[in-house]
C-alpha positions as CSV (number, residue, x, y, z in Angstrom):
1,X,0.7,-1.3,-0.4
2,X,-0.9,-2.1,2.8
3,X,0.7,-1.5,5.9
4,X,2.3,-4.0,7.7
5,X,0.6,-6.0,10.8
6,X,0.3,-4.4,13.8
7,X,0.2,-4.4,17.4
8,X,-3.1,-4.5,18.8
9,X,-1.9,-5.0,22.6
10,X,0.8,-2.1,22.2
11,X,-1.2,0.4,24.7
12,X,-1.4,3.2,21.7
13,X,-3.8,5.9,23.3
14,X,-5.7,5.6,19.6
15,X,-5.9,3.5,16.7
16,X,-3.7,6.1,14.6
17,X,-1.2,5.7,17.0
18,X,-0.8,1.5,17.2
19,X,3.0,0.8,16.3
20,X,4.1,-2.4,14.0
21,X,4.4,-5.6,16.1
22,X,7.5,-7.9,15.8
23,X,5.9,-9.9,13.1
24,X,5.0,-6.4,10.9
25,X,8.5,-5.2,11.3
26,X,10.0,-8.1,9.5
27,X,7.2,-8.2,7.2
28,X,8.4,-4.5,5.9
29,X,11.7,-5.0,6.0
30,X,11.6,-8.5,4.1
31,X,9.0,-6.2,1.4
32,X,11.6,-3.8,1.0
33,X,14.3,-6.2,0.4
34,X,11.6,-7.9,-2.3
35,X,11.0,-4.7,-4.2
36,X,14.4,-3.8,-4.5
37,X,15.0,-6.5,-6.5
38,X,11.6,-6.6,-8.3
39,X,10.9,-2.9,-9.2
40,X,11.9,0.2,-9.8
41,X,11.2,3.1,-7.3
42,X,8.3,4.8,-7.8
43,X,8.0,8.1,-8.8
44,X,6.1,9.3,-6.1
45,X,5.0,7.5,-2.6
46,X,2.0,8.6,-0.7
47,X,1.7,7.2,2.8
48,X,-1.2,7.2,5.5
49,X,0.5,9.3,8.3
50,X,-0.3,6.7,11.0
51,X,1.8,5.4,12.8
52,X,1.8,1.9,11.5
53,X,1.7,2.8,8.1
54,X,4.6,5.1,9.2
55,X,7.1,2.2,10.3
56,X,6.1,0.2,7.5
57,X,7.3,3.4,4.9
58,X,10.6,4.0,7.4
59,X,11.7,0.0,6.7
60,X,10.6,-0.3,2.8
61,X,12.7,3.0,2.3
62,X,15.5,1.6,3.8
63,X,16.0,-1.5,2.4
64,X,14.8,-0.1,-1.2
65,X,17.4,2.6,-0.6
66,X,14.4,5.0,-2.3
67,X,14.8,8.8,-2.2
68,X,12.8,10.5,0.9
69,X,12.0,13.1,-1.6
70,X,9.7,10.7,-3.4
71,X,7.5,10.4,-0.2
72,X,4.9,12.1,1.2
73,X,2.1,11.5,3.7
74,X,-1.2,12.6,3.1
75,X,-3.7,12.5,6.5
76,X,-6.4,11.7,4.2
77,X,-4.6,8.6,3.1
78,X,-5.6,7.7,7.2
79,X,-8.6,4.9,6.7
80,X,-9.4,6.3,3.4
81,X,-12.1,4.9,1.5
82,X,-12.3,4.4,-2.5
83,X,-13.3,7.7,-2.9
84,X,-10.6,9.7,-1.6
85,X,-8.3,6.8,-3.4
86,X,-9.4,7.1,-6.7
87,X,-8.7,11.2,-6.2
88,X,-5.7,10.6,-4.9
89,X,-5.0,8.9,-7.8
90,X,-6.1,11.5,-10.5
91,X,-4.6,14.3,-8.4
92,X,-1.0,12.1,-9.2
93,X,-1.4,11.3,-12.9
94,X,1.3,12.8,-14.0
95,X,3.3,10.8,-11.9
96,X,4.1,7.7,-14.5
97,X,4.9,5.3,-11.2
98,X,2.5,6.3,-7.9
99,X,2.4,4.1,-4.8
100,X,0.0,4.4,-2.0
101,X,0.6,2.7,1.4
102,X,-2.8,2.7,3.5
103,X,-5.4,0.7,5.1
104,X,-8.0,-1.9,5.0
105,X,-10.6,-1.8,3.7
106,X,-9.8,1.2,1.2
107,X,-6.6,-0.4,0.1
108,X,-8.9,-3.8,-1.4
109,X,-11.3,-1.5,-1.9
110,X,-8.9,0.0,-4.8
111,X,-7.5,-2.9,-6.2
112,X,-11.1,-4.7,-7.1
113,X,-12.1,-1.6,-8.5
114,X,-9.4,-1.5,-10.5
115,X,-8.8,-4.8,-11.6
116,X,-12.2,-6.5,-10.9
117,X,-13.0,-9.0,-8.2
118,X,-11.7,-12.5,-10.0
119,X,-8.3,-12.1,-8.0
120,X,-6.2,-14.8,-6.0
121,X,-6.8,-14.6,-2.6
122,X,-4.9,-17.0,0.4
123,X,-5.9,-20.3,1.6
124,X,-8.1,-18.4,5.0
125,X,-9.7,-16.3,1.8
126,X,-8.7,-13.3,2.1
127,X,-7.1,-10.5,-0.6
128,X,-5.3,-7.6,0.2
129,X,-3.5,-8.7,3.5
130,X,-0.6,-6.8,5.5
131,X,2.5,-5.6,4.3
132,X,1.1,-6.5,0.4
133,X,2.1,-4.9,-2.9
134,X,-0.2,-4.7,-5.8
135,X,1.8,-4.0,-8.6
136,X,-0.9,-2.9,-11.4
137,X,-0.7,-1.1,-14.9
138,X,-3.4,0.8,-15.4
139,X,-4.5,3.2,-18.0
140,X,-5.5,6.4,-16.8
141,X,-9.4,5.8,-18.0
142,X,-9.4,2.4,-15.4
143,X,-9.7,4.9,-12.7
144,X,-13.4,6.1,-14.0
145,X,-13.6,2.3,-15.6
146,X,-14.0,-0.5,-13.2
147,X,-12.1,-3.5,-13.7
148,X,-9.7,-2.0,-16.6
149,X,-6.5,-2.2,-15.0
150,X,-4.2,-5.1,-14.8
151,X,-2.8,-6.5,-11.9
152,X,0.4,-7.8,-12.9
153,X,1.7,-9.3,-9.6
154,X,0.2,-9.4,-5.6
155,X,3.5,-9.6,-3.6
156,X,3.5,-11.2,-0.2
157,X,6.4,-11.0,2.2
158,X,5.3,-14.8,2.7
């Protein structure tokens, strides 16, 4: 998941620090409300500590009505490129279900590695925008395999 849009006038004294605007809180809330219906909780959550990424987490979790012992944040999750994502990813494969809420570009960065570049993207072209779920079944090999995974739905809050 991506983090949900936020507010680039809010003041923060750093980019780690930049809240949700109106439009991002919705956006989580109406996510949660989405995946509570569509999926089971996963068995672990890993979450960017920042702030924005933090509020998105706080209103999934409470509409999903998910455990807060499945989460944890992770400061390298914090702008983390594919790298760091991918080991994040081996580091949880004995998790069955693993979710990762992050940032741009690391967070497309995944998904096309994963699944390949021939993906959907919106009308103003892009892919991976705020406050998305990609809900993909990958063996464990698609992680050292580009483009092995599956992506079995993109989820937009709109």
């Amino acid at each position: 998941m991506r983090h949900a849009k936020s507010d680039w006038q809010s003041g923060a004294d750093s980019d780690f620090d930049r809240p949700l605007n109106k439009r991002g809180r919705r956006a989580a809330a109406d996510m949660g409300a989405i995946l509570k219906k569509k999926l089971s909780p996963p068995d672990r959550v890993i979450s960017s500590p920042a702030l924005r990424a933090r509020q998105t987490v706080e209103r999934l979790f409470l509409q999903t009505g998910w455990r807060l012992d499945r989460l944890r944040f992770d400061e390298s999750l914090y702008l983390a490129g594919l790298e760091r994502l991918l080991a994040l990813c081996r580091e949880e494969a004995g998790n069955e279900t693993l979710m990762l809420v992050g940032h741009n570009p690391g967070m497309e960065d995944l998904l096309v590695h994963l699944c390949g570049s021939d993906i959907s993207r919106t009308k103003k072209g892009k892919l991976f925008t705020t406050a998305n779920v990609a809900v993909i079944e990958s063996p464990e090999s698609a992680i050292e395999r580009p483009g092995k995974a599956t992506l079995v739905e993109l989820i937009r809050p709109r």
